[in-house]
VEXTOR-204210 format. One record per residue (C-alpha): residue number from 1; residue in one letter; x, y, z. Coordinates in nm, 2 decimals, padded with zeros to 4 digits. Layout:
// residues N
PT; num; residu; u; v; w
PT; NUM; a; X; Y; Z
...
***
This chain:
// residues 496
PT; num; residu; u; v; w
PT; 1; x; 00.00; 00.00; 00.00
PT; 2; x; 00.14; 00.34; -00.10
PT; 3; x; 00.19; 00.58; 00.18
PT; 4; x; 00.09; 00.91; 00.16
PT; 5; x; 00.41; 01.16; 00.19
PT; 6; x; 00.26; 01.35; 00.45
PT; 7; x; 00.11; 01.04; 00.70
PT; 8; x; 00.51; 00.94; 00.65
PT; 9; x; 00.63; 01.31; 00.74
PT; 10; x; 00.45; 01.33; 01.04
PT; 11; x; 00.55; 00.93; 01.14
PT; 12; x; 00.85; 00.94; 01.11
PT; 13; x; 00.93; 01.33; 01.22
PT; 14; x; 00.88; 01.40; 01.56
PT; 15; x; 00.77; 01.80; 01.55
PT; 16; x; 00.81; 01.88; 01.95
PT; 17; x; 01.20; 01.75; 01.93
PT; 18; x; 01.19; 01.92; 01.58
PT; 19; x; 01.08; 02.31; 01.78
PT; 20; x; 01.33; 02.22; 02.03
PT; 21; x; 01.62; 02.22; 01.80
PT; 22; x; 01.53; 02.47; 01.58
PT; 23; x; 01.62; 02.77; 01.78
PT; 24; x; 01.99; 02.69; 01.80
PT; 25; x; 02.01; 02.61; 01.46
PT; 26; x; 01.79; 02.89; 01.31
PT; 27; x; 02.07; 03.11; 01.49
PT; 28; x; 02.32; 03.00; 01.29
PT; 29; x; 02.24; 03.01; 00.96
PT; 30; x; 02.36; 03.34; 00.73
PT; 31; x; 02.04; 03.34; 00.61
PT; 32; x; 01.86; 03.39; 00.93
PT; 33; x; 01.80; 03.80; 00.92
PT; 34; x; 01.70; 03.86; 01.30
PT; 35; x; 02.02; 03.70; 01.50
PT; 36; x; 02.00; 04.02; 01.76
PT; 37; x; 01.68; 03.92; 01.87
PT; 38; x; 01.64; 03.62; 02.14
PT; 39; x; 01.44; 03.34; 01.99
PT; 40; x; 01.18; 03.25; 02.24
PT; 41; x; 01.02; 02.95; 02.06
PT; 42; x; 01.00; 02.82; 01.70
PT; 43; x; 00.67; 02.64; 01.58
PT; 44; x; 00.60; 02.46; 01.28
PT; 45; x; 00.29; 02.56; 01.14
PT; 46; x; 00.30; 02.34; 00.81
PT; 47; x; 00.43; 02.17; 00.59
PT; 48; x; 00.47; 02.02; 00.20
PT; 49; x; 00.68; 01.67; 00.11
PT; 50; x; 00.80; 01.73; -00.22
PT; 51; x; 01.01; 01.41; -00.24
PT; 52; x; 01.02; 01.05; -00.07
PT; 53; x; 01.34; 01.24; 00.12
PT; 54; x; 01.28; 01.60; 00.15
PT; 55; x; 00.99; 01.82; 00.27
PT; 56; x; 00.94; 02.24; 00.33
PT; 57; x; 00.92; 02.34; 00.69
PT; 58; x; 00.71; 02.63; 00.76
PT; 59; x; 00.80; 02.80; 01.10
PT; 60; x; 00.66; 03.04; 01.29
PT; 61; x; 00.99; 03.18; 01.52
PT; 62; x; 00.87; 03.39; 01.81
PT; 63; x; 01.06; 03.65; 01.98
PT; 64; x; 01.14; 03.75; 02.32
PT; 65; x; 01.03; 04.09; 02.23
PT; 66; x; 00.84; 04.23; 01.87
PT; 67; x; 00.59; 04.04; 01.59
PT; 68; x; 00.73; 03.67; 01.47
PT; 69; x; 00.86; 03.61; 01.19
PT; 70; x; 00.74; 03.29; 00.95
PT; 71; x; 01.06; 03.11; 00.72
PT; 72; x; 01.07; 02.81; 00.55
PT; 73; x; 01.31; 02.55; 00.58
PT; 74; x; 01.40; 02.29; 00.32
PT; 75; x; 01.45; 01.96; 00.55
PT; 76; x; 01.60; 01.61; 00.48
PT; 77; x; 01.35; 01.31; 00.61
PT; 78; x; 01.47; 01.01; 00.78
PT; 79; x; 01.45; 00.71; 00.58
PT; 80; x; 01.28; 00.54; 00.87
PT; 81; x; 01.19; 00.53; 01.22
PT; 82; x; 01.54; 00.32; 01.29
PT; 83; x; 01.75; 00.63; 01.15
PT; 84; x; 01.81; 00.94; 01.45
PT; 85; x; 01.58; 01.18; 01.39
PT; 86; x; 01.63; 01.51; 01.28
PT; 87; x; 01.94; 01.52; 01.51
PT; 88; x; 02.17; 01.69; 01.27
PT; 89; x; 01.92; 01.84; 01.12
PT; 90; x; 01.99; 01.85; 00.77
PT; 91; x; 01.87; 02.13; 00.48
PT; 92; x; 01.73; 01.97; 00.15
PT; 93; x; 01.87; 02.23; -00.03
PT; 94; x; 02.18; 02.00; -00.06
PT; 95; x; 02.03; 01.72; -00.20
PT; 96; x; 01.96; 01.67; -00.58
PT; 97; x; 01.63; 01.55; -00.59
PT; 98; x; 01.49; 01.83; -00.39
PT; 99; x; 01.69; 02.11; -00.63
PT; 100; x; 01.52; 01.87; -00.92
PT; 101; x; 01.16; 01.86; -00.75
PT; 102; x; 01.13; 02.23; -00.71
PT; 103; x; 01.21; 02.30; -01.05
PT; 104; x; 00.98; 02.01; -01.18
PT; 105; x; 00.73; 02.19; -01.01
PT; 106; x; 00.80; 02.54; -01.21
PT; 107; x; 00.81; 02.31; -01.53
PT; 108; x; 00.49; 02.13; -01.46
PT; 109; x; 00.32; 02.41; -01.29
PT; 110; x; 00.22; 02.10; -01.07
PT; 111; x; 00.05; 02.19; -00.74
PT; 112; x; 00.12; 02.01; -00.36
PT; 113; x; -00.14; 02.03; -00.06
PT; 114; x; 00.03; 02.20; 00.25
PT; 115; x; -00.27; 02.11; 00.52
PT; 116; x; -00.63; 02.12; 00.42
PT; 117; x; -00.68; 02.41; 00.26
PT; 118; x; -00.36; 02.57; 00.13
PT; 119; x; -00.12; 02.45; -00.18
PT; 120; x; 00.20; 02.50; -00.28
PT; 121; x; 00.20; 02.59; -00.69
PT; 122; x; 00.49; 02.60; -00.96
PT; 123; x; 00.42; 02.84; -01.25
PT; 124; x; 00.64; 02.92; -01.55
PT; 125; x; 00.67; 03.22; -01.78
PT; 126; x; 00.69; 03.19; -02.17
PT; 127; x; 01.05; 03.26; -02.19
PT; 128; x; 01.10; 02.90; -01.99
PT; 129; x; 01.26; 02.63; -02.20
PT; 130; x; 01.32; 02.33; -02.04
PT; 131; x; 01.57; 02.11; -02.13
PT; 132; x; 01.54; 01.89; -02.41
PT; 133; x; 01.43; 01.57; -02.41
PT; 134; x; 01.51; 01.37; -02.05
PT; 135; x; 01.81; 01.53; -01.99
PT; 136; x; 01.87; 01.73; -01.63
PT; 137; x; 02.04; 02.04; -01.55
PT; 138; x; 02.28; 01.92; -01.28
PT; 139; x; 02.19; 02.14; -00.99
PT; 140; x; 02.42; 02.29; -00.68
PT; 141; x; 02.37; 02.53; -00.42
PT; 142; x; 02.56; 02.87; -00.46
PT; 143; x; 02.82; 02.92; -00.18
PT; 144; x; 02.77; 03.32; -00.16
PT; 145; x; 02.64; 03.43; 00.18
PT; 146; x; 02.28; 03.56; 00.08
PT; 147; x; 01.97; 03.64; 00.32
PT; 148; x; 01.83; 03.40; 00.07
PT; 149; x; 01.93; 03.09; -00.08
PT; 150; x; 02.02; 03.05; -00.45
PT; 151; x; 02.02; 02.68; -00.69
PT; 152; x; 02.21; 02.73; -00.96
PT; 153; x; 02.08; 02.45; -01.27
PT; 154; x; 02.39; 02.38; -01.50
PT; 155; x; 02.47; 02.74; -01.68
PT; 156; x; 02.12; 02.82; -01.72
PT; 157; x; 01.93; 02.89; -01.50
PT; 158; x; 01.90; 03.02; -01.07
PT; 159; x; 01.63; 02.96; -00.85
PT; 160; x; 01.61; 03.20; -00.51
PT; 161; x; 01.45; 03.07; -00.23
PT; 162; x; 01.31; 03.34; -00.05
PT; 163; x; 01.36; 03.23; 00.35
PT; 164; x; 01.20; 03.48; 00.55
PT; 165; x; 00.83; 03.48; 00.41
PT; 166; x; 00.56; 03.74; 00.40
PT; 167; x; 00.18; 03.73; 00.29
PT; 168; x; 00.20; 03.90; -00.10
PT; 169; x; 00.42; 03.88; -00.40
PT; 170; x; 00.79; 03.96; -00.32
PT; 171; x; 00.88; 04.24; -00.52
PT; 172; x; 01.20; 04.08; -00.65
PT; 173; x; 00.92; 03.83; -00.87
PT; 174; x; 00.68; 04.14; -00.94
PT; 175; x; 00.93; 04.34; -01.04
PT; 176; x; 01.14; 04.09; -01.28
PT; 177; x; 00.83; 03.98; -01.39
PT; 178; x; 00.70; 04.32; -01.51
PT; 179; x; 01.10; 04.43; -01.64
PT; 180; x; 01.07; 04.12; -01.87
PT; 181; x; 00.75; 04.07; -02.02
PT; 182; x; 00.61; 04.41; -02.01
PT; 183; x; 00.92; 04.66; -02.02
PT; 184; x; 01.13; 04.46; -02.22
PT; 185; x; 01.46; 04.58; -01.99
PT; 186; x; 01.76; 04.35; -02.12
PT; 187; x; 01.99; 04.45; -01.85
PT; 188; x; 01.86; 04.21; -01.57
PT; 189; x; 01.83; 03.82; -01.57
PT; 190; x; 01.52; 03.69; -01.70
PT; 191; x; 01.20; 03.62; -01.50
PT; 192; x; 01.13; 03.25; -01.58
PT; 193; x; 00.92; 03.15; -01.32
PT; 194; x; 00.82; 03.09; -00.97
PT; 195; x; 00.65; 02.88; -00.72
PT; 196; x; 00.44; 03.03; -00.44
PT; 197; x; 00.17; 02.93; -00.14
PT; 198; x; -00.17; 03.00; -00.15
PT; 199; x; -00.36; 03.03; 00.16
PT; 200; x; -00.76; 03.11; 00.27
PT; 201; x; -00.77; 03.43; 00.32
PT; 202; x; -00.44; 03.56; 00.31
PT; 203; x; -00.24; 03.70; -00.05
PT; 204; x; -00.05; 03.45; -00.22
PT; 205; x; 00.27; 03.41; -00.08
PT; 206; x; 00.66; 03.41; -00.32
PT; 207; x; 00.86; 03.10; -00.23
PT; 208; x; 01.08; 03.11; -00.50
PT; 209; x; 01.19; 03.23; -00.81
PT; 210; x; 01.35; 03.12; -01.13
PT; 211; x; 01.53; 03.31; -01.34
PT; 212; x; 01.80; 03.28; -01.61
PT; 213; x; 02.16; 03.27; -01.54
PT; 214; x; 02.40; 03.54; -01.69
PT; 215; x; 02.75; 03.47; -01.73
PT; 216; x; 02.95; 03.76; -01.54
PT; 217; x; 03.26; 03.86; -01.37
PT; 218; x; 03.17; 03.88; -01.02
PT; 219; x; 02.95; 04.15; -00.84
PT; 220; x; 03.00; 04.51; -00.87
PT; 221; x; 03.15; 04.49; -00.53
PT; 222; x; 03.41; 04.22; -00.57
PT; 223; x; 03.52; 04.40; -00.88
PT; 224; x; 03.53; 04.79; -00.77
PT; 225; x; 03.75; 04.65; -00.46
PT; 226; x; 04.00; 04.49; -00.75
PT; 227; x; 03.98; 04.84; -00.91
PT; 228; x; 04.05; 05.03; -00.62
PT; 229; x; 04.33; 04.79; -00.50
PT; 230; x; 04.55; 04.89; -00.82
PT; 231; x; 04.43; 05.27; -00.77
PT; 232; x; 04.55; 05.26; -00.40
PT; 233; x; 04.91; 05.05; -00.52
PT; 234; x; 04.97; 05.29; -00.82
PT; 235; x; 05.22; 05.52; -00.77
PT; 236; x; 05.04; 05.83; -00.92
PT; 237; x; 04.65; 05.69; -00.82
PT; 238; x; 04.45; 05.78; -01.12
PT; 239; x; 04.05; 05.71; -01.09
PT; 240; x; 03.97; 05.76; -01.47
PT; 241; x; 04.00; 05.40; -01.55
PT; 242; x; 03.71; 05.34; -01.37
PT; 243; x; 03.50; 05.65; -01.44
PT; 244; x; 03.41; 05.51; -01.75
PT; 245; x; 03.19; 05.20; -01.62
PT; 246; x; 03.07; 05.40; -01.32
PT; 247; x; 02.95; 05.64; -01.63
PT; 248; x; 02.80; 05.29; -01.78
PT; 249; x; 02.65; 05.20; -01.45
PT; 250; x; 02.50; 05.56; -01.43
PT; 251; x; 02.31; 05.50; -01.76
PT; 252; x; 02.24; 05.13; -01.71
PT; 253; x; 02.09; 05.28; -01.34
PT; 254; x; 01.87; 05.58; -01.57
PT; 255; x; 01.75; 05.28; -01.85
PT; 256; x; 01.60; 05.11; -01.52
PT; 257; x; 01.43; 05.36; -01.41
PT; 258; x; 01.30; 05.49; -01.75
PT; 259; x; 01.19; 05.13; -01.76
PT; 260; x; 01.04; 05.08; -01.44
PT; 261; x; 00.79; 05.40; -01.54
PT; 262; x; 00.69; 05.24; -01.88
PT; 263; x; 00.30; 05.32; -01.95
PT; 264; x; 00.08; 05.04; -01.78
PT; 265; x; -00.26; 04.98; -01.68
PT; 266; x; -00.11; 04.79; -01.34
PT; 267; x; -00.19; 05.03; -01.08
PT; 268; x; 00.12; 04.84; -00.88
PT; 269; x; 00.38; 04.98; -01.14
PT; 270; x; 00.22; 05.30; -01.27
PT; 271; x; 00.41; 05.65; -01.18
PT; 272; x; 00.29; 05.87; -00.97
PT; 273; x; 00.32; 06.24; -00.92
PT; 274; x; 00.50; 06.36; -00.59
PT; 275; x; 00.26; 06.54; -00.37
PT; 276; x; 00.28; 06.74; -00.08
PT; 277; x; 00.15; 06.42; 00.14
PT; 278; x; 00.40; 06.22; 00.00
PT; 279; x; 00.66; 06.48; 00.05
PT; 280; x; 00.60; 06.44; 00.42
PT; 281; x; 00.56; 06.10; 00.40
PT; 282; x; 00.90; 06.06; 00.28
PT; 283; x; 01.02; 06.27; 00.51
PT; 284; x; 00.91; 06.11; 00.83
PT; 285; x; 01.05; 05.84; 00.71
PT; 286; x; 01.43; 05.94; 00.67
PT; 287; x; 01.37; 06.12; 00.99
PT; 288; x; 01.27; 05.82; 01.18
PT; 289; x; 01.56; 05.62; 01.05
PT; 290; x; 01.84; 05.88; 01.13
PT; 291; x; 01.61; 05.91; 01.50
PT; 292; x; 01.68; 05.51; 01.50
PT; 293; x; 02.04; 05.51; 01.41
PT; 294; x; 02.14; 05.80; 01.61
PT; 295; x; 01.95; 05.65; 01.94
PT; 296; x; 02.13; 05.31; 01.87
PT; 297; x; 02.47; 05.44; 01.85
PT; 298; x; 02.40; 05.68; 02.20
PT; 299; x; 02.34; 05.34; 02.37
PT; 300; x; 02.65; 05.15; 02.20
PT; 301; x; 02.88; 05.43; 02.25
PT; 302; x; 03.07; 05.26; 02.59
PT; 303; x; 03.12; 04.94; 02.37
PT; 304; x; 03.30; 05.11; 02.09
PT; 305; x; 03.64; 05.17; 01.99
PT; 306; x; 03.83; 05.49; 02.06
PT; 307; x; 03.86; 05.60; 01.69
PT; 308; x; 03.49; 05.51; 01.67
PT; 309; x; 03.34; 05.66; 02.00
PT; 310; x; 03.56; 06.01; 01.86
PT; 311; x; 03.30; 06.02; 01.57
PT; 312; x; 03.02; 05.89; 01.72
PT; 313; x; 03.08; 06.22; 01.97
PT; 314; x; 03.08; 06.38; 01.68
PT; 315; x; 02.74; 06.23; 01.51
PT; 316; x; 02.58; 06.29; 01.82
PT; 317; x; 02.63; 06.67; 01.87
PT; 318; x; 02.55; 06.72; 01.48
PT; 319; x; 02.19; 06.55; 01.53
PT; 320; x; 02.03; 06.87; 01.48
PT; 321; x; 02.22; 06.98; 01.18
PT; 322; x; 02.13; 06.59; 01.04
PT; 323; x; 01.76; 06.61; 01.11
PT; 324; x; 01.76; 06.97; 00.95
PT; 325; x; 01.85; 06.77; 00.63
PT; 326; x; 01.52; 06.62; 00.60
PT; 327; x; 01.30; 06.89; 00.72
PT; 328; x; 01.48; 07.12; 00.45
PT; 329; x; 01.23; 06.85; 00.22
PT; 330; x; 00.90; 06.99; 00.30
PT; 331; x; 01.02; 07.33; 00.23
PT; 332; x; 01.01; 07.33; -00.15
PT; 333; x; 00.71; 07.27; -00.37
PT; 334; x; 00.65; 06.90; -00.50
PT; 335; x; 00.74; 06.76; -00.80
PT; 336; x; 00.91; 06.48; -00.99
PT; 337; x; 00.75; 06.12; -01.02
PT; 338; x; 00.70; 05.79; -00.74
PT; 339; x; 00.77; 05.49; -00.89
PT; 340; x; 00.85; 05.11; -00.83
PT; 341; x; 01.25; 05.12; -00.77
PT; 342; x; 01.50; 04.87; -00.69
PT; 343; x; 01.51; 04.98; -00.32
PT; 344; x; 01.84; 04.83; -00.18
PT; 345; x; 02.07; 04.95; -00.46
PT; 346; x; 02.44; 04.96; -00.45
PT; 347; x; 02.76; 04.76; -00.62
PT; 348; x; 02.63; 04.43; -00.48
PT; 349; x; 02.33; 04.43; -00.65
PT; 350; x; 02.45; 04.43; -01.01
PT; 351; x; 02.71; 04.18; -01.22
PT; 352; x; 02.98; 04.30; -01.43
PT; 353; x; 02.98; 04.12; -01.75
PT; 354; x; 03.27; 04.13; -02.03
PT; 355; x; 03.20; 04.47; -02.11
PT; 356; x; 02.81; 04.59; -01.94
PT; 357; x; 02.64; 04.55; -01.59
PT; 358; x; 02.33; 04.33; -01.53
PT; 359; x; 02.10; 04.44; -01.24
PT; 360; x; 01.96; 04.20; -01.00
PT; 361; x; 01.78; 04.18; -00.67
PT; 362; x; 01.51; 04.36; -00.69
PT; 363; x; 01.36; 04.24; -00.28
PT; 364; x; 01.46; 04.56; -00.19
PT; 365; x; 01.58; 04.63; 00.18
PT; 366; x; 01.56; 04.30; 00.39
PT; 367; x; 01.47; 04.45; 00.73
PT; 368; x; 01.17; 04.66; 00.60
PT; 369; x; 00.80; 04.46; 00.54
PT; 370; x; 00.67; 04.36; 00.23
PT; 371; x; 00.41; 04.69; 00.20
PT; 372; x; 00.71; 04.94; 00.27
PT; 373; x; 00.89; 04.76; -00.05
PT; 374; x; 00.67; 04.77; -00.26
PT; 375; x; 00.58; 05.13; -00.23
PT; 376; x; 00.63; 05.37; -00.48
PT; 377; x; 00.94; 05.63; -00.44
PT; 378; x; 01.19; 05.83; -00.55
PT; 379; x; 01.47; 05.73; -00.82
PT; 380; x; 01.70; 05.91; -00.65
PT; 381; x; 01.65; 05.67; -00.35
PT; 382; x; 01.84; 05.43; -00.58
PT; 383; x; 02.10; 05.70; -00.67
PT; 384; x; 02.16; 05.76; -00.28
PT; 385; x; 02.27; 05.36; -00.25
PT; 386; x; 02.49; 05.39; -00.54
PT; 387; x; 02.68; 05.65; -00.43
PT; 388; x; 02.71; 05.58; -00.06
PT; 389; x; 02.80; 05.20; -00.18
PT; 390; x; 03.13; 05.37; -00.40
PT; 391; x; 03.24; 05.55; -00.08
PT; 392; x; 03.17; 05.20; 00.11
PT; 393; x; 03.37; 05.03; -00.14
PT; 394; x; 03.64; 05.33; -00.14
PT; 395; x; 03.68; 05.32; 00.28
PT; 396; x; 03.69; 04.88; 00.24
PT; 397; x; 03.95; 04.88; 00.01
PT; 398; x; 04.17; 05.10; 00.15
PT; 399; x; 04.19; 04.99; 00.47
PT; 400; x; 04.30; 04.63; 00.34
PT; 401; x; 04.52; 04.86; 00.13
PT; 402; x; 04.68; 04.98; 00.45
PT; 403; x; 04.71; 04.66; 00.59
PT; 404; x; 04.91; 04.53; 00.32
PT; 405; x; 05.15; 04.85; 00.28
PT; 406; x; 05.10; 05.05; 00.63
PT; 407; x; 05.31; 05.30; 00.57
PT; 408; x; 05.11; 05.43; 00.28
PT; 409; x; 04.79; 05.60; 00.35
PT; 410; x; 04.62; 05.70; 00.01
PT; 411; x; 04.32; 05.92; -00.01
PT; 412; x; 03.95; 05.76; -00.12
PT; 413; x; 03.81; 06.11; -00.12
PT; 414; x; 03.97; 06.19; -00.47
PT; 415; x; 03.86; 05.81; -00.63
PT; 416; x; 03.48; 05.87; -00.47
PT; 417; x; 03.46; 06.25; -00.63
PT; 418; x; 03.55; 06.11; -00.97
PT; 419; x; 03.31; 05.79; -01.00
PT; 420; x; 03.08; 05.98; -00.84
PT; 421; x; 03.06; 06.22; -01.09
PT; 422; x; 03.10; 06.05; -01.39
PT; 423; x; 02.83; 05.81; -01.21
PT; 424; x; 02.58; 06.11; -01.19
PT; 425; x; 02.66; 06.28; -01.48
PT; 426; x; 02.56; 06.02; -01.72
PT; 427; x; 02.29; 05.91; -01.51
PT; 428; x; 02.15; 06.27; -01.57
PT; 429; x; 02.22; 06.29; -01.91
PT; 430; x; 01.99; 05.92; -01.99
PT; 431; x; 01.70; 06.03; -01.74
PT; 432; x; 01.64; 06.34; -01.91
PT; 433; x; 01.38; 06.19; -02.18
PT; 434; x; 01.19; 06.15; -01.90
PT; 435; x; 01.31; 06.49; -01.72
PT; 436; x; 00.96; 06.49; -01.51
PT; 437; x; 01.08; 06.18; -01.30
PT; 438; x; 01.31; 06.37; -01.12
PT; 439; x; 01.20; 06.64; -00.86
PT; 440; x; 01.28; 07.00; -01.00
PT; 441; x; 01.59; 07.18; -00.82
PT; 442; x; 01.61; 07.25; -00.54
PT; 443; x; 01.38; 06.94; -00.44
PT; 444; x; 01.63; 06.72; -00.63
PT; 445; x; 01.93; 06.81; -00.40
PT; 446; x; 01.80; 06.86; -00.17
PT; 447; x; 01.61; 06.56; -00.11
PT; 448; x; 01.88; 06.33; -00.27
PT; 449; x; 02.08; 06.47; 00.07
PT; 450; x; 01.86; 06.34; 00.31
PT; 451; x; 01.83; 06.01; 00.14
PT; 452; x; 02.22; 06.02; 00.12
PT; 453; x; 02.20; 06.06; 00.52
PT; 454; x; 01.87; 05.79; 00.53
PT; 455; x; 02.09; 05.51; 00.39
PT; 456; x; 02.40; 05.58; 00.58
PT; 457; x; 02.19; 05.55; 00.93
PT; 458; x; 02.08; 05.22; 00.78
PT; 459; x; 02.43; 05.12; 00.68
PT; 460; x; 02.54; 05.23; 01.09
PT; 461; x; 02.20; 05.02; 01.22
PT; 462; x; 02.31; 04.74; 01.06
PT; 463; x; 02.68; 04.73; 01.13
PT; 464; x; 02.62; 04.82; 01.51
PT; 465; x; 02.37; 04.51; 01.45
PT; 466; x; 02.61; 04.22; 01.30
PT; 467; x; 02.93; 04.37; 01.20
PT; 468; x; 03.05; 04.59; 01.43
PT; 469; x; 03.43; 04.56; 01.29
PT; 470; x; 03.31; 04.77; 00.95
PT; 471; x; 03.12; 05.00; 01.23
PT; 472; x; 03.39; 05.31; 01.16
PT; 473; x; 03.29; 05.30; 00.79
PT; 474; x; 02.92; 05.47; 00.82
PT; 475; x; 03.03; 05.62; 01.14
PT; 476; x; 03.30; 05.83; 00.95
PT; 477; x; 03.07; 05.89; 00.66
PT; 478; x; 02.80; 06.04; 00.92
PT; 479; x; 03.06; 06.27; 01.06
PT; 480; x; 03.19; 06.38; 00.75
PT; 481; x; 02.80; 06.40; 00.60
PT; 482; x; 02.67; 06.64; 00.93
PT; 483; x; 02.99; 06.91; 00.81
PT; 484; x; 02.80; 07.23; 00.71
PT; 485; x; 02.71; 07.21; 00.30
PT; 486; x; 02.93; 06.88; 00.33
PT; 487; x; 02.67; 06.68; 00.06
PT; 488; x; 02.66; 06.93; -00.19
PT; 489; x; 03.02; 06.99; -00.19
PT; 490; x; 03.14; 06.67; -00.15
PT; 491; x; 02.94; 06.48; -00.46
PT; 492; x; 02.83; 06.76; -00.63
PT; 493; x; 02.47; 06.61; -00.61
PT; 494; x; 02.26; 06.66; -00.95
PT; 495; x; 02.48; 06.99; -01.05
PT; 496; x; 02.75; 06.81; -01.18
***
């Protein structure tokens, strides 16, 4: 008599050892995006078995303090009641069959029960081709820390498994989604397909998606740090080299954009005008997050190094000057254009190829909840993580650079400037078919300023949160950023 897979998953799985374990091992697991918050339970609310040896945990983890958070978690099955169970537990994501059934399930747009009443679907796009005949694209996991968890299927295709889940589509699907099949933007990877829960009463929910898989060079990141290494070892630094792909980046950045307001009927992706209420929405935003950042650091200050607590001193008087930044918003008239973005943009987020960039990653900021990422805002949101990411890269690079040669202490301020501008310049220059997307001047500066200031608090949140080694690097661009006309000055903003 044939068993059914999920009377065998809960025989031979025993769930209260299962929510005991899970704490512990949620904790250490990159993908895990709350590890400074005590676990105070973990329950597993469902489940799906999508193979004789691998099933789909879905956990509900509770906190000592705040809401709870719900992940999935691919999981190994014991063979049978003879084998230990669960103790180590073991991720699916390693074994073939499981990479092969969750792709059979895009290709089939098959459909599995997960309890009574809910279902986890496949669906594919039109660009999917599967591969011929009965062949298989050998699968493996990529090894690059992520807050999700990527399959790659031979040289083809890549299927993200989105971890920490959230009732509606994820905007990295939505967005790829509408960039390839309605805006026809070739500078991202495909949208193939993806696989998501449905649920009584609640929005469908993104598992996964699949997209294709483009042959690059590395990130944006990896690649600006082996730029800046030669810039920092030349004799005579000279940034121009690289001003001519942070020019490309500046108008592959612009083409998104431009193609992110392309004419639609979906009220989800149609542009909308800035308006006084959205003006002040935008600013009680930034001026909660700086409020956050600047609060966090007053309580870390005893725990930080002396170099660090000097410009967190510094930081801390300024907080006036800071939050002057983002009042100076709701002093000028509205204008310019909301719009879908890619909300968590900077060198990370796009792949050099031989000679262009892709862009990928459109989840936008992990932290923040699905409704805040999938609101409509300003392209110059995106401009802000660009350019705070080339002083990131600029500050990373050259302190390995003074490791290696310590005698030698090379400015990045001269390297920023130049990408910087040849970054904005040309990123100006595309936009401008489109000139009403951007806010009219001074609007433009001055609210690219405050979200200049916005991302560096996030950047200081987050390092004070799980880094604190790489804390100095928004702490000294905060201190150099709350210097009177220090913004304007220092990038030049949209007056280049």
């Amino acid at each position: 008599m044939t068993i059914d897979p999920r009377d065998r998953f809960a025989k031979f799985v025993d769930i209260a050892l299962l929510q005991q374990v899970l704490p512990d091992w949620l904790a250490g697991k990159r993908w895990f995006g709350a590890k400074s918050r005590v676990i105070a339970s973990v329950e597993v609310i469902d489940y799906a078995v999508l193979s004789a040896s691998a099933a789909i945990l879905f956990v509900l983890v509770h906190f000592a303090e705040g809401d709870s958070d719900t992940y999935q978690i691919p999981m190994t099955l014991p063979v049978s009641m003879s084998e230990e169970q669960l103790l180590p537990l073991r991720e699916a994501v390693d074994d073939e069959d499981f990479r092969q059934a969750l792709l059979g399930l895009i290709e089939r747009e098959a459909s599995l029960s997960v309890g009574d009443q809910s279902a986890l679907s496949g669906h594919r796009s039109l660009l999917f081709a599967p591969p011929p005949g009965s062949h298989t694209l050998a699968a493996r996991v990529s090894c690059a820390e992520q807050s999700n968890t990527n399959i790659l299927y031979g040289d083809q295709m890549i299927l993200k498994l989105f971890r920490r889940l959230q009732p509606g589509e994820n905007p990295d699907v939505e967005i790829g989604r509408f960039l390839t099949d309605i805006a026809h933007f070739s500078h991202i990877p495909r949208f193939l397909g993806e696989i998501t829960l449905a649920r009584p009463g609640v929005e469908p929910t993104s598992l996964a998606m699949l997209q294709e898989l483009v042959p690059n060079q590395g990130d944006g990141w990896q690649w600006t740090l082996d730029a800046l290494a030669q810039f920092y070892a030349a004799t005579t630094p000279d940034p121009s080299s690289h001003c001519e792909a942070a020019a490309l980046l500046g108008r592959r950045t612009a083409e998104m954009h431009l193609a992110l307001a392309t004419e639609t009927a979906d009220e989800a992706f149609r542009a909308e005008s800035i308006t006084t209420i959205a003006i002040t929405s935008e600013a009680r935003r930034i001026y909660d997050q700086i409020s956050l950042a600047l609060d966090t650091l007053q309580k870390a200050l005893p725990s930080l190094e002396p170099d660090a607590a000097r410009d967190a001193v510094t930081i801390l008087n300024r907080r006036d000057a800071l939050l002057a930044t983002v009042d100076a918003i709701m002093s000028h008239p509205p204008s310019g254009k909301l719009l879908r973005i890619h909300g968590d943009y900077h060198l990370g987020q796009v792949l050099r190829t031989h000679d262009d960039f892709v862009i990928l990653d459109f989840e936008g900021e992990p932290a923040r909840t699905l409704a805040e990422r999938r609101k409509k805002q300003s392209p110059l949101k995106d401009v802000a993580g660009m350019l705070r990411s080339f002083s990131y890269a600029a500050w990373v690079a050259l302190e390995h650079h003074r490791i290696l040669q310590p005698d030698s202490n090379p400015s990045h301020d001269v390297w920023t400037q130049a990408v910087s501008t040849s970054f904005l310049a040309a990123y100006r220059k595309t936009i401008a078919t489109r000139s009403d997307l951007l806010p009219d001047e001074p609007l433009a500066t001055t609210l690219l300023n405050a979200y200049i200031l916005e991302k560096a608090s996030y950047e200081l949140l987050y390092e004070l949160n799980n880094r604190p080694e790489w804390v100095r690097i928004p702490l000294s661009a905060l201190a150099a950023l709350s210097e009177p006309d220090a913004l304007t000055n220092r990038l030049g903003i949209l007056g280049v």
